[in-house]
CHARMM-style PDB file with segment names, atoms N, HN, CA, C and O in Angstrom:
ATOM      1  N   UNK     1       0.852  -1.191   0.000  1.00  0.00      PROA
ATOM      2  CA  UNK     1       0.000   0.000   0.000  1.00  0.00      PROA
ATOM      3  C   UNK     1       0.892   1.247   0.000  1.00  0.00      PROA
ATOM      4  O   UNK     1       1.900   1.489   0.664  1.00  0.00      PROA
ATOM      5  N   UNK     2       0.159   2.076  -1.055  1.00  0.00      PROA
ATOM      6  HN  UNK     2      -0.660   1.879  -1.595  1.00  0.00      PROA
ATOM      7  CA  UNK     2       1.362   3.386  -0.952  1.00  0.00      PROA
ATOM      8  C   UNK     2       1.508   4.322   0.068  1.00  0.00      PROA
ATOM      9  O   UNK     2       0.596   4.150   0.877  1.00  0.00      PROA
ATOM     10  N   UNK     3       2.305   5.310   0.423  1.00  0.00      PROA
ATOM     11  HN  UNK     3       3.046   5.450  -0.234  1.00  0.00      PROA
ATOM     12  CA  UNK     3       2.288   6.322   1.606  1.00  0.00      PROA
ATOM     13  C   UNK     3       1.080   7.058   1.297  1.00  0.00      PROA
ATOM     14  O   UNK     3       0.630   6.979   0.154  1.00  0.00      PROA
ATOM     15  N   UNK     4       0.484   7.782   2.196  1.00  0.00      PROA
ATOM     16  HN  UNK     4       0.849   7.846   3.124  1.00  0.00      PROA
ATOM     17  CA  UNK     4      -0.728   8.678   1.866  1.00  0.00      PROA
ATOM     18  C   UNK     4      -0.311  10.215   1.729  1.00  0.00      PROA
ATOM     19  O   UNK     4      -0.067  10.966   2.674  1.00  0.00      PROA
ATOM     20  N   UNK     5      -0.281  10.489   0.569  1.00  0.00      PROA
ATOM     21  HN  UNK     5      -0.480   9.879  -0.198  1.00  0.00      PROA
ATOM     22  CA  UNK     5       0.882  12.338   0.688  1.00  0.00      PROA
ATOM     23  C   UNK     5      -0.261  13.069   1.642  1.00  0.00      PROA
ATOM     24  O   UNK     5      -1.415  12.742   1.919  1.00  0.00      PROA
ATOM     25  N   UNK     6       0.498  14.110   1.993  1.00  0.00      PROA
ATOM     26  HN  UNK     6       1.435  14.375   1.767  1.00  0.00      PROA
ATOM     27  CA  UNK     6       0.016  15.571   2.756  1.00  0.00      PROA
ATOM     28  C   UNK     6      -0.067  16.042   1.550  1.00  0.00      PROA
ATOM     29  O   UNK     6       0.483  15.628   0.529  1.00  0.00      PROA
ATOM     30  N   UNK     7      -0.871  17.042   1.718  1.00  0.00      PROA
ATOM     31  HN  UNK     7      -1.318  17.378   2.547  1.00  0.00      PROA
ATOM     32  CA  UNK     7      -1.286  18.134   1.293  1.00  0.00      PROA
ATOM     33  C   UNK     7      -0.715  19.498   1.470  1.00  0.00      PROA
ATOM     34  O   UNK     7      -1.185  20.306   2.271  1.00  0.00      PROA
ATOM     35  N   UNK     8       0.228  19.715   0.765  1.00  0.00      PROA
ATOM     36  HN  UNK     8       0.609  19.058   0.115  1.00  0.00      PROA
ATOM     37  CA  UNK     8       1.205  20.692   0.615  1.00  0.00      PROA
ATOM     38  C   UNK     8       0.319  21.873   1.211  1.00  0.00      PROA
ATOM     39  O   UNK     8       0.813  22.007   2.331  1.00  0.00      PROA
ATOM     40  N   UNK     9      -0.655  22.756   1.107  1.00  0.00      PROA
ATOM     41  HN  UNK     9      -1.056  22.646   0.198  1.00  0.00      PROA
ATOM     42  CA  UNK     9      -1.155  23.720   0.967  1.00  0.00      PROA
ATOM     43  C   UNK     9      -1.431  23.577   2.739  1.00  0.00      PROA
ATOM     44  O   UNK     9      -0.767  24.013   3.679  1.00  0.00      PROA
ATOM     45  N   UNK    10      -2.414  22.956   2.710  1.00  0.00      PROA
ATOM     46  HN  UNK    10      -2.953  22.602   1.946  1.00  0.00      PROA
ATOM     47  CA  UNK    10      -2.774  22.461   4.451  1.00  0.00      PROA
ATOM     48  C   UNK    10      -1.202  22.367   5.512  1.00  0.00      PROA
ATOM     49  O   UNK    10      -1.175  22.821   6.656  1.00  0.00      PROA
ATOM     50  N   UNK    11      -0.320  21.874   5.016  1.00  0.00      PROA
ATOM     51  HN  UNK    11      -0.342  21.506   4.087  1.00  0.00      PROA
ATOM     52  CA  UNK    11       1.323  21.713   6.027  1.00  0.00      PROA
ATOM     53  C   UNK    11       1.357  22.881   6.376  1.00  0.00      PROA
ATOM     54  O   UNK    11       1.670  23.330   7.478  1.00  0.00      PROA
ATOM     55  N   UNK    12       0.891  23.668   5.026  1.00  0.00      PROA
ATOM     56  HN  UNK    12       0.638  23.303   4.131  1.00  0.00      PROA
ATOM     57  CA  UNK    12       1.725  25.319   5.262  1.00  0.00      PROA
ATOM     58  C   UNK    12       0.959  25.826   6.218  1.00  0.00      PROA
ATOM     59  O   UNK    12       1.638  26.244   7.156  1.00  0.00      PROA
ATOM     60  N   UNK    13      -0.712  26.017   6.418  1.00  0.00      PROA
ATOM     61  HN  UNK    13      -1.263  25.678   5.656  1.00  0.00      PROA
ATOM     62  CA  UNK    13      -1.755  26.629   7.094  1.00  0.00      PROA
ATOM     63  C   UNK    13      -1.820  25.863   8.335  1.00  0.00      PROA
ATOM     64  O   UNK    13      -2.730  26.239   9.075  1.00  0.00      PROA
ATOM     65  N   UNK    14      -1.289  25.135   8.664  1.00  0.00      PROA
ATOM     66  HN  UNK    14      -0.550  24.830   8.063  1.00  0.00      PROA
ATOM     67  CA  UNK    14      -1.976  24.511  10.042  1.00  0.00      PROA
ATOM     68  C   UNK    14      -0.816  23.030  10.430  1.00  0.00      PROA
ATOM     69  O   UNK    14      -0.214  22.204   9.744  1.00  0.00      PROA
ATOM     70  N   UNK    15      -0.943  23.281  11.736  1.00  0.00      PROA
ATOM     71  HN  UNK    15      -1.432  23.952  12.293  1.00  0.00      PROA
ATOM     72  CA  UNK    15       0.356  22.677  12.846  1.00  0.00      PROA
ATOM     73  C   UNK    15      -1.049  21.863  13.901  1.00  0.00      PROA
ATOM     74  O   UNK    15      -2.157  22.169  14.341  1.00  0.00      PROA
ATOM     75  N   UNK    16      -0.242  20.862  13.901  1.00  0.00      PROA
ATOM     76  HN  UNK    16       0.658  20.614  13.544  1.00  0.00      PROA
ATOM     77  CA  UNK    16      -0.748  19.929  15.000  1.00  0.00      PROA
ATOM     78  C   UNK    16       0.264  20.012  16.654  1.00  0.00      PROA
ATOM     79  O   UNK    16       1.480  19.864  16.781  1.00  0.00      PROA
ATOM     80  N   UNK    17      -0.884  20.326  17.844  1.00  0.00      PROA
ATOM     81  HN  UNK    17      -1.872  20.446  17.741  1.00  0.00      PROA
ATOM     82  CA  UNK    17       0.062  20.514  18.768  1.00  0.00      PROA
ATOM     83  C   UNK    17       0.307  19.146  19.692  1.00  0.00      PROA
ATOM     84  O   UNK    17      -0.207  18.043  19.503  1.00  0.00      PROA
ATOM     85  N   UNK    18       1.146  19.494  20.642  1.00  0.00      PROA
ATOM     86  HN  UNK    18       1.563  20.390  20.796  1.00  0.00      PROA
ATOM     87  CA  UNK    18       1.212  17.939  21.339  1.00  0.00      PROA
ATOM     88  C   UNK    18       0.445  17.560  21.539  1.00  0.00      PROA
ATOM     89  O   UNK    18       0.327  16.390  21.173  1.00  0.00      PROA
ATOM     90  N   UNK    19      -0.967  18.339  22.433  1.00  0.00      PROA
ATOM     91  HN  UNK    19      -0.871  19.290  22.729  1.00  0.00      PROA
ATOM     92  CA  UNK    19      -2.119  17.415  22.382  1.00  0.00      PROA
ATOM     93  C   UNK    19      -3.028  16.981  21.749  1.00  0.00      PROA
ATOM     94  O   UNK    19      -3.914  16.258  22.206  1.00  0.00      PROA
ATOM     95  N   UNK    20      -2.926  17.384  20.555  1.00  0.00      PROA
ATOM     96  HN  UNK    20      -2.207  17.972  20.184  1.00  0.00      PROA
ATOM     97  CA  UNK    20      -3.295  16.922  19.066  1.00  0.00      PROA
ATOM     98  C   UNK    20      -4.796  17.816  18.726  1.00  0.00      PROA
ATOM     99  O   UNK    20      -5.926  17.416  18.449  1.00  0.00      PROA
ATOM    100  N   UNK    21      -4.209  19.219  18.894  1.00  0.00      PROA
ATOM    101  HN  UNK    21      -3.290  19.544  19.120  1.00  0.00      PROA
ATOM    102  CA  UNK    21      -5.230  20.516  18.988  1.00  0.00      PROA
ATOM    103  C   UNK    21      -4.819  20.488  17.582  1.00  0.00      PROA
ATOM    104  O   UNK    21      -4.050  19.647  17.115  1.00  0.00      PROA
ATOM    105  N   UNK    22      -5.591  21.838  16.661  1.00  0.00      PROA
ATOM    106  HN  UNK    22      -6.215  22.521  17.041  1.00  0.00      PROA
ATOM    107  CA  UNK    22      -5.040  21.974  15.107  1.00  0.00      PROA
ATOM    108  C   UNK    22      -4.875  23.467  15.620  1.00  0.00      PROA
ATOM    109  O   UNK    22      -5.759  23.941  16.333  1.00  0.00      PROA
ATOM    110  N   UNK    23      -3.903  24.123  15.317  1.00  0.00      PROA
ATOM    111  HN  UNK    23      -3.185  23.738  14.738  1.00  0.00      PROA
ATOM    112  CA  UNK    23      -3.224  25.314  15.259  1.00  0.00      PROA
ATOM    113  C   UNK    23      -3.243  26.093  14.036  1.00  0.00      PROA
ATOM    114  O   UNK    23      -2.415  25.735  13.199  1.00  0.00      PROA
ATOM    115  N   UNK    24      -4.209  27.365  13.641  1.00  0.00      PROA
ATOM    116  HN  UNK    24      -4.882  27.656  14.321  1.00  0.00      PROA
ATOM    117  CA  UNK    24      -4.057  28.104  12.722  1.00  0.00      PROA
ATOM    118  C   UNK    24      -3.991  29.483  12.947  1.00  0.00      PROA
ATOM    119  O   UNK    24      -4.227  30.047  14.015  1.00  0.00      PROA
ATOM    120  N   UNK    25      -3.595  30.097  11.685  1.00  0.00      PROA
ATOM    121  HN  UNK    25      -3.403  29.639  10.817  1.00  0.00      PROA
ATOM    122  CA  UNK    25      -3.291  31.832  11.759  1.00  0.00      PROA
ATOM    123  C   UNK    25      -4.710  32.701  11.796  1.00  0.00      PROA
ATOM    124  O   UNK    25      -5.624  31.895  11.619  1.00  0.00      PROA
ATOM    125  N   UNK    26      -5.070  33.638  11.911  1.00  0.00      PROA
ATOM    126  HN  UNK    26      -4.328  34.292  12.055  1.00  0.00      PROA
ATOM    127  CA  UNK    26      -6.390  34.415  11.803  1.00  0.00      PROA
ATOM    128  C   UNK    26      -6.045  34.867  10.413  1.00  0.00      PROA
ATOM    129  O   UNK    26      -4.944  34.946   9.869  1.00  0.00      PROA
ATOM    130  N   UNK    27      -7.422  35.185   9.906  1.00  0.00      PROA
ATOM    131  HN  UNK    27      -8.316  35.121  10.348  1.00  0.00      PROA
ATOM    132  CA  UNK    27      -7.556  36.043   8.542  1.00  0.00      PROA
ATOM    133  C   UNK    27      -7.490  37.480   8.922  1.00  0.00      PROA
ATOM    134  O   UNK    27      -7.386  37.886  10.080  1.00  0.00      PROA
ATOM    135  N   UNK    28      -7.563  38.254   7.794  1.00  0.00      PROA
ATOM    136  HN  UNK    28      -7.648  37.924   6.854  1.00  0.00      PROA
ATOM    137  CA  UNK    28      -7.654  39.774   7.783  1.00  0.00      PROA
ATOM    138  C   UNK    28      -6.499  40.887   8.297  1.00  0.00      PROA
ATOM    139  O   UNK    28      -6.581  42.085   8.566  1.00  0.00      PROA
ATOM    140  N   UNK    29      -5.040  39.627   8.311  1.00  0.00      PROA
ATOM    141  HN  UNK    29      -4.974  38.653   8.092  1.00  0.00      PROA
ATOM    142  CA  UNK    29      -3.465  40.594   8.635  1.00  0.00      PROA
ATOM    143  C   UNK    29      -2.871  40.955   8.038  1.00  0.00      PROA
ATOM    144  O   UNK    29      -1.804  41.436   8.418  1.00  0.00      PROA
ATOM    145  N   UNK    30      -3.401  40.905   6.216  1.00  0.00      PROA
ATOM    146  HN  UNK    30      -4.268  40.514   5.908  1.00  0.00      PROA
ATOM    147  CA  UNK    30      -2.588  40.858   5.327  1.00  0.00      PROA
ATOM    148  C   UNK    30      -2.767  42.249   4.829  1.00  0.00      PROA
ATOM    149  O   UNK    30      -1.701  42.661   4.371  1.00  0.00      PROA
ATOM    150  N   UNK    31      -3.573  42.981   4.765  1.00  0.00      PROA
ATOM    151  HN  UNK    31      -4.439  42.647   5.136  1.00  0.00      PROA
ATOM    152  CA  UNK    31      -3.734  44.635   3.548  1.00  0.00      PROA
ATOM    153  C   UNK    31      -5.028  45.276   4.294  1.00  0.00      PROA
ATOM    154  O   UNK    31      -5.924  44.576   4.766  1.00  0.00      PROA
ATOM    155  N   UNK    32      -5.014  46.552   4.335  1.00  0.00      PROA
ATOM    156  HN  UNK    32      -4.287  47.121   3.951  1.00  0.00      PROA
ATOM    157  CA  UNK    32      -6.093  47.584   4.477  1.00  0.00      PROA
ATOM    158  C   UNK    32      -5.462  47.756   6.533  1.00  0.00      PROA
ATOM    159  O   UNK    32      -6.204  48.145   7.435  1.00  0.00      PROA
ATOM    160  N   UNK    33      -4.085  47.361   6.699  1.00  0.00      PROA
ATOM    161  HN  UNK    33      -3.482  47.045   5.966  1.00  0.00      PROA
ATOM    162  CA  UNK    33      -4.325  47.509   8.191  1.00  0.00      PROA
ATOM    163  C   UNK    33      -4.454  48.820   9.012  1.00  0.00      PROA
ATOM    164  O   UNK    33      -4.537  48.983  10.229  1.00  0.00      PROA
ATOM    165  N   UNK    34      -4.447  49.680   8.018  1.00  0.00      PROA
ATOM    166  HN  UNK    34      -4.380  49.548   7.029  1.00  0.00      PROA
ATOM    167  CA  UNK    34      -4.244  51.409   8.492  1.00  0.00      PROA
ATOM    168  C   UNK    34      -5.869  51.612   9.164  1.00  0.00      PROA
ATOM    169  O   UNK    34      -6.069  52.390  10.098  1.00  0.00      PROA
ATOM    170  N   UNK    35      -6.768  50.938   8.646  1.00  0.00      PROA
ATOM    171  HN  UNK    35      -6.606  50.306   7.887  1.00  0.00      PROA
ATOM    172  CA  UNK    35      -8.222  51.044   8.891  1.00  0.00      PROA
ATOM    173  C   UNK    35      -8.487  50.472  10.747  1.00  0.00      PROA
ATOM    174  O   UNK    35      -9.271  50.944  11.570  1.00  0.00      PROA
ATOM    175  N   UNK    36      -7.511  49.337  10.904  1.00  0.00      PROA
ATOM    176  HN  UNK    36      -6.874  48.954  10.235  1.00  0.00      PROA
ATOM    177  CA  UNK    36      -7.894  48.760  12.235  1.00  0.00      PROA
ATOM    178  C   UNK    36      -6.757  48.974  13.547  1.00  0.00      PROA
ATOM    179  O   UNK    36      -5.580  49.295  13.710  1.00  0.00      PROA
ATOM    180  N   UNK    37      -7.466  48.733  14.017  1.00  0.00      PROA
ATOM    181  HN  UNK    37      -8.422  48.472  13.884  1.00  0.00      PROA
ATOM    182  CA  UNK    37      -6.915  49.800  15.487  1.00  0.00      PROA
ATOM    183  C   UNK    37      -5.907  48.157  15.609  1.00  0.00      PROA
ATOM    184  O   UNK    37      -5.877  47.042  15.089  1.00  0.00      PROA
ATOM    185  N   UNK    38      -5.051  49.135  16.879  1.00  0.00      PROA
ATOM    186  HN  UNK    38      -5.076  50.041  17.302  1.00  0.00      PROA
ATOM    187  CA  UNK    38      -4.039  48.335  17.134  1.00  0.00      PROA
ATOM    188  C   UNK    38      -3.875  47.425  17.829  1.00  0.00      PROA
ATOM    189  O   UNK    38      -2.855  46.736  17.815  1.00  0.00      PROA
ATOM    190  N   UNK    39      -4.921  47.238  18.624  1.00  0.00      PROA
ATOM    191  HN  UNK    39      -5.750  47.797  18.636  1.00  0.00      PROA
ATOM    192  CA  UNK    39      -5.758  46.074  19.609  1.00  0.00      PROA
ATOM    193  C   UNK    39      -6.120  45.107  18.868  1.00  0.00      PROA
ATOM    194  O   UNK    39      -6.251  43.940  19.238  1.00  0.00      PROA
ATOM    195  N   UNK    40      -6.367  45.687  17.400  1.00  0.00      PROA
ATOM    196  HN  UNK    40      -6.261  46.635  17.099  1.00  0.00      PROA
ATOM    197  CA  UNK    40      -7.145  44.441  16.418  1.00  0.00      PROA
ATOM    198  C   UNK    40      -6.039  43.966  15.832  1.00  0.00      PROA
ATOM    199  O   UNK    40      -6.010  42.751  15.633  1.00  0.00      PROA
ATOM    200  N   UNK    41      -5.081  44.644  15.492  1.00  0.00      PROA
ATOM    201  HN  UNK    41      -5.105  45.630  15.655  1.00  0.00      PROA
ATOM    202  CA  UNK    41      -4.092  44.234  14.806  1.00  0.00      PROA
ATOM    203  C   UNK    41      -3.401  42.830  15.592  1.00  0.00      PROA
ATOM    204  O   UNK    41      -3.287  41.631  15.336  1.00  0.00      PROA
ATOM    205  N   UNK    42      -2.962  43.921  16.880  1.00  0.00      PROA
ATOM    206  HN  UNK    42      -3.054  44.895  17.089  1.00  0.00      PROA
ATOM    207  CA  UNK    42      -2.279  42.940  17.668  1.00  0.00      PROA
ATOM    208  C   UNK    42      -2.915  41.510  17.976  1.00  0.00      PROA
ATOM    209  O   UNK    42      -2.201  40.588  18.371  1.00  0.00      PROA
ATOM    210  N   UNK    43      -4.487  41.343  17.751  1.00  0.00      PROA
ATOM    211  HN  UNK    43      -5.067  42.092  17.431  1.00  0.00      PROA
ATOM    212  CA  UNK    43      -4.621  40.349  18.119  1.00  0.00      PROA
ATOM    213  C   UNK    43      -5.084  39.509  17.025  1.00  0.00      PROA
ATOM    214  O   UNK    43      -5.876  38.597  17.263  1.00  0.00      PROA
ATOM    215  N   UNK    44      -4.683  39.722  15.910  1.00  0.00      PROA
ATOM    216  HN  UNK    44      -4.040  40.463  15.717  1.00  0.00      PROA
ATOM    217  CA  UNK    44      -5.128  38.977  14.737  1.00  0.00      PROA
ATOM    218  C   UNK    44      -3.466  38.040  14.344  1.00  0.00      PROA
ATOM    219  O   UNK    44      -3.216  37.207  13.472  1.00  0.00      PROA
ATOM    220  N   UNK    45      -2.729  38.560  15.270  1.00  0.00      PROA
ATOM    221  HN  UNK    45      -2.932  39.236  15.978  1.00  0.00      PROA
ATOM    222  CA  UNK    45      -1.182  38.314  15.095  1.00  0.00      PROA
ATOM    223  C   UNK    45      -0.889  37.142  15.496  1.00  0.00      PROA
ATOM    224  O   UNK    45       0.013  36.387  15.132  1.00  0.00      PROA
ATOM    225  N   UNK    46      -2.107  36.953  16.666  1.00  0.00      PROA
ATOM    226  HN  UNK    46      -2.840  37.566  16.963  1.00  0.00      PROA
ATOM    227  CA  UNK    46      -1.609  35.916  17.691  1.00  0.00      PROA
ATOM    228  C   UNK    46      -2.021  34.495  16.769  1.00  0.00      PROA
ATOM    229  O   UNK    46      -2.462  34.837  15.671  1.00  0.00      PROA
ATOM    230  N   UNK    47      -1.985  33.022  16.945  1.00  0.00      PROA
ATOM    231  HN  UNK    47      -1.627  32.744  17.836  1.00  0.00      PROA
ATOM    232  CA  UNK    47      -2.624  31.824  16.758  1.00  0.00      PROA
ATOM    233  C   UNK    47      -3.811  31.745  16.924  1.00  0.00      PROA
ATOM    234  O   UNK    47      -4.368  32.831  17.087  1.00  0.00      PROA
ATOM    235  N   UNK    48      -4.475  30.810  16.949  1.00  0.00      PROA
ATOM    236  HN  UNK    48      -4.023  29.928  16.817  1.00  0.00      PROA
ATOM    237  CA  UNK    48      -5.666  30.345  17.647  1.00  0.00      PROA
ATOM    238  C   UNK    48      -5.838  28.769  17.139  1.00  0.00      PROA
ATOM    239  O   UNK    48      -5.060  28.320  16.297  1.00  0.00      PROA
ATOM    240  N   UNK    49      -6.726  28.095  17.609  1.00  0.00      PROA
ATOM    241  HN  UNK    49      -7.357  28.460  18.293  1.00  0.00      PROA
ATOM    242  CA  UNK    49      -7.359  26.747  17.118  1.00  0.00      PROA
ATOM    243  C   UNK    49      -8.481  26.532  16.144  1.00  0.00      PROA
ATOM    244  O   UNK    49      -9.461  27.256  15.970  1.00  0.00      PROA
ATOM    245  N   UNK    50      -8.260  25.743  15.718  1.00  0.00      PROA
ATOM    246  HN  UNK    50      -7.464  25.154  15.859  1.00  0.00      PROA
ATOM    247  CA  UNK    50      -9.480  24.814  14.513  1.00  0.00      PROA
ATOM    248  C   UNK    50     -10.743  25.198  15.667  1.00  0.00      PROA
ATOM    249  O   UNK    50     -10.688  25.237  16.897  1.00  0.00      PROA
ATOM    250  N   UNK    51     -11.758  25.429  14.828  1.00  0.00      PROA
ATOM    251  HN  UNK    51     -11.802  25.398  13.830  1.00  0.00      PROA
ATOM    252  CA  UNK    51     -13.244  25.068  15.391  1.00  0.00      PROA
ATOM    253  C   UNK    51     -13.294  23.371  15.562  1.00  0.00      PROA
ATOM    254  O   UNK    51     -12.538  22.757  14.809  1.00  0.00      PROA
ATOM    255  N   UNK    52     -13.928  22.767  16.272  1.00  0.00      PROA
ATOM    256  HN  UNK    52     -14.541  23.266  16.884  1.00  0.00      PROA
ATOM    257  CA  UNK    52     -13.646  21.120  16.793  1.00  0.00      PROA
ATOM    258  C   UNK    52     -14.668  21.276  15.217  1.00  0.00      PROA
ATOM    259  O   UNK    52     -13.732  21.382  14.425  1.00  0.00      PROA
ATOM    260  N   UNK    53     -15.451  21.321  14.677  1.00  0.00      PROA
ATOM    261  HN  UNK    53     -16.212  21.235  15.320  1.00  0.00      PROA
ATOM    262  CA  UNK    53     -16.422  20.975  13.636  1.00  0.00      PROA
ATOM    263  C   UNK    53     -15.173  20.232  12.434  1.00  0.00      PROA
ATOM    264  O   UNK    53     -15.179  19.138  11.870  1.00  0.00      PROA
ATOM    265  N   UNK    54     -14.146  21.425  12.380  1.00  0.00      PROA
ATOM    266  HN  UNK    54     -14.141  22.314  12.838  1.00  0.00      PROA
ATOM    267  CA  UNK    54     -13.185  21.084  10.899  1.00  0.00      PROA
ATOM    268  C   UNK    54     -11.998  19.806  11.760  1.00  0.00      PROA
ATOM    269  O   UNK    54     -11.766  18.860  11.007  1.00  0.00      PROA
ATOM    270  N   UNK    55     -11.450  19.726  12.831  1.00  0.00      PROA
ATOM    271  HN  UNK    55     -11.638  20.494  13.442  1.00  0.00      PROA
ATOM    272  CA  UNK    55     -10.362  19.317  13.370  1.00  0.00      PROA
ATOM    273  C   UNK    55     -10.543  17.682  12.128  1.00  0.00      PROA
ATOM    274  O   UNK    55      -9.651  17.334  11.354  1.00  0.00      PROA
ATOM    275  N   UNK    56     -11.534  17.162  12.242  1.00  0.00      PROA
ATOM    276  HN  UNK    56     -12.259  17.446  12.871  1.00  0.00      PROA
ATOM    277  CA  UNK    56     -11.498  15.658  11.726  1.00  0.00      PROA
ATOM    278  C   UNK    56     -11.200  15.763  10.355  1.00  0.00      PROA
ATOM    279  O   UNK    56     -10.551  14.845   9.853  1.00  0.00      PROA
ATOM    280  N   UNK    57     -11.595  16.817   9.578  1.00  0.00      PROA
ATOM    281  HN  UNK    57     -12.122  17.562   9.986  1.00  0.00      PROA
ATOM    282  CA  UNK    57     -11.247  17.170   8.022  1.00  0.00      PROA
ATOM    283  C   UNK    57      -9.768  17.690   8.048  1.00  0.00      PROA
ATOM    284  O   UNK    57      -8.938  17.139   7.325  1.00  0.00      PROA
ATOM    285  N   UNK    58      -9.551  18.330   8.545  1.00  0.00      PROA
ATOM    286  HN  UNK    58     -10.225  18.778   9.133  1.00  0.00      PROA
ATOM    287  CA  UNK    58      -7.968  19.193   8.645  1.00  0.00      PROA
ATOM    288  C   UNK    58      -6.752  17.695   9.016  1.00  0.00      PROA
ATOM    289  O   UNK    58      -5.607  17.590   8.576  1.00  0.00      PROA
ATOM    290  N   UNK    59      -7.208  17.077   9.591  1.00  0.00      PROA
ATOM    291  HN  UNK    59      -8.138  17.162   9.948  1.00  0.00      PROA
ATOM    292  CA  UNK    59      -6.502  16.068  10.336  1.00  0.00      PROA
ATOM    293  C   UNK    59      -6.243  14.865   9.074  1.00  0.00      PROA
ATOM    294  O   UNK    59      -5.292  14.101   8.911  1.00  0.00      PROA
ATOM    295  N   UNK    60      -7.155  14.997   8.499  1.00  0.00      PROA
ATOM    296  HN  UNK    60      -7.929  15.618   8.631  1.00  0.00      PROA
ATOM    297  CA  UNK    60      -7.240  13.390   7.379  1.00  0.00      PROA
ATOM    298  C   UNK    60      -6.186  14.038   6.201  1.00  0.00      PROA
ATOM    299  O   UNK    60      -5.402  13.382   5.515  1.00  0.00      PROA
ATOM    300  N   UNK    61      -6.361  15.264   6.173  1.00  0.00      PROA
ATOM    301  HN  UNK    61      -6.998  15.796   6.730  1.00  0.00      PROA
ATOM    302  CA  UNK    61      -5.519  16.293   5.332  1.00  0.00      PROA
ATOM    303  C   UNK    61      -3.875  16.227   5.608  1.00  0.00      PROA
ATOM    304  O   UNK    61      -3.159  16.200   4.606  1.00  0.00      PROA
ATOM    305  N   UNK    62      -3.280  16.201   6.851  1.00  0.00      PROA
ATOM    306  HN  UNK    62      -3.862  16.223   7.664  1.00  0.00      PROA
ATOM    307  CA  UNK    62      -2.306  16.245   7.461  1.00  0.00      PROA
ATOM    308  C   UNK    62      -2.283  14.546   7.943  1.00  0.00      PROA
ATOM    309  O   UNK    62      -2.803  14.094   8.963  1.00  0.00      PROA
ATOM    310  N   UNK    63      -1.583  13.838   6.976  1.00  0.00      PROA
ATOM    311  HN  UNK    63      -1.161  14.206   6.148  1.00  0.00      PROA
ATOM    312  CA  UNK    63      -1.762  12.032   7.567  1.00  0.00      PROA
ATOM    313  C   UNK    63      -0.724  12.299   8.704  1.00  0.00      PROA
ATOM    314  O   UNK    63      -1.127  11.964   9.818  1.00  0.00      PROA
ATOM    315  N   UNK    64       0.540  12.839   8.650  1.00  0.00      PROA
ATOM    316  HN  UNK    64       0.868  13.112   7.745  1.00  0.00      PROA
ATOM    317  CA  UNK    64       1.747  12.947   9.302  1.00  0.00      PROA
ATOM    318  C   UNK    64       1.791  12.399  10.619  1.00  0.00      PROA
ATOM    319  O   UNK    64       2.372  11.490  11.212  1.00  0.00      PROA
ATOM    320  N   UNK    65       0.477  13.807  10.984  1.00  0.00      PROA
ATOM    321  HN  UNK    65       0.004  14.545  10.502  1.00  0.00      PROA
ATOM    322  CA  UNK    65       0.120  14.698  12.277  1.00  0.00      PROA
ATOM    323  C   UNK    65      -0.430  13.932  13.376  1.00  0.00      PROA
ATOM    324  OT1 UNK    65      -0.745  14.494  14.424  1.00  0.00      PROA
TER     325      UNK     65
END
């Protein structure tokens, strides 16, 4: 049976943590940031987690993980 590839695109967007949480970036850090205050900025900077709804799709995506 062959290896099951990753999904190049998904490796790049999202990290599996030790306790096998899914780790992604926020949207909306990339252009127009002169418009949002710096509270928003700063916190669009930080990580956050998968909604549990996607974790089982994101996960089959990432065999590695």
């Amino acid at each position: 049976m062959p290896k099951v590839k990753t999904k190049r695109g998904a490796a790049k967007r999202f990290s599996v943590t030790g306790s096998g949480k899914v780790k992604r970036g926020r949207a909306y850090h990339r252009h127009q940031l002169s418009a949002k205050t710096r509270k928003q900025k700063r916190n669009l900077a930080k990580n956050t987690t998968v909604a549990p709804s996607d974790v089982k799709a994101i996960k089959r995506i990432l065999p590695g993980s």
